[in-house]
C-alpha positions in Angstrom: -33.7 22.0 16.6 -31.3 18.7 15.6 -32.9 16.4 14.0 -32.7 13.5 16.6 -33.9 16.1 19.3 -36.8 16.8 17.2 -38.2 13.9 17.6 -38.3 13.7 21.7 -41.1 14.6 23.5 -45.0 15.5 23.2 -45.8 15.6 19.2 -42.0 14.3 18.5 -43.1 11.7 15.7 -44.8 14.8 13.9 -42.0 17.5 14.5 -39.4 15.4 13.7 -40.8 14.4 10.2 -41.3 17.6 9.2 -37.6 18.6 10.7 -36.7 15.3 8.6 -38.0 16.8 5.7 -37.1 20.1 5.5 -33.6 18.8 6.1 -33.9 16.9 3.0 -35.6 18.7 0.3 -32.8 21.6 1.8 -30.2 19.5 0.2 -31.5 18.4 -2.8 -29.8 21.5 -4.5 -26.6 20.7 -3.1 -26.6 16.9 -4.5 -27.9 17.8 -7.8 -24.9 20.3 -7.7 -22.3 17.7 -6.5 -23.0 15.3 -9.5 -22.6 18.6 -11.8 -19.0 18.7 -10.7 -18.1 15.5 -11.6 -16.1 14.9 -14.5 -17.1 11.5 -16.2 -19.5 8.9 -15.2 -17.9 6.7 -13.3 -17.6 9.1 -10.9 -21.5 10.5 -11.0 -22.1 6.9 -10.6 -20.1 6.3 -7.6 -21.7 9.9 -6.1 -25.1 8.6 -6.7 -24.3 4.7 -5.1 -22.6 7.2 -1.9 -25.6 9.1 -1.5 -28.2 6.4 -1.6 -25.9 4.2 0.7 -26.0 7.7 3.0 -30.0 7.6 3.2 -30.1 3.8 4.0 -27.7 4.9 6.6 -29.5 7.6 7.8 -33.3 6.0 7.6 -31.8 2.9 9.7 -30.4 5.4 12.4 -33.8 7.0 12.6 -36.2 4.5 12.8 -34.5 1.2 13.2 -35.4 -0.3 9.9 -34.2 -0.6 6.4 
């Protein structure tokens, strides 16, 4: 199921949280590896600013609001 499908139809608003969700906690290994590779702390900095930017991003896409 894609995430934007997921929330379509009868019972979207539930399945598409929980789709939401999964998605994220899923990648919360992946990010905590990303700032692992970076060499000083401008650059963890700059990773952490990215992904928080990328959240806003996706949260506005998904629900219209900031």
């Amino acid at each position: 199921i894609g995430v934007g499908v997921s929330f379509g139809g009868d019972g979207g608003d539930r399945r598409g949280l929980m789709v939401s969700l999964t998605l994220a906690i899923h990648n919360i290994p992946e990010g905590l590896a990303s700032v692992e590779d970076t060499e000083n702390k401008l650059a963890t900095a700059v990773s952490l600013v990215l992904a928080f930017v990328s959240m806003l991003n996706i949260q506005y896409v998904l629900t219209g609001e900031l």
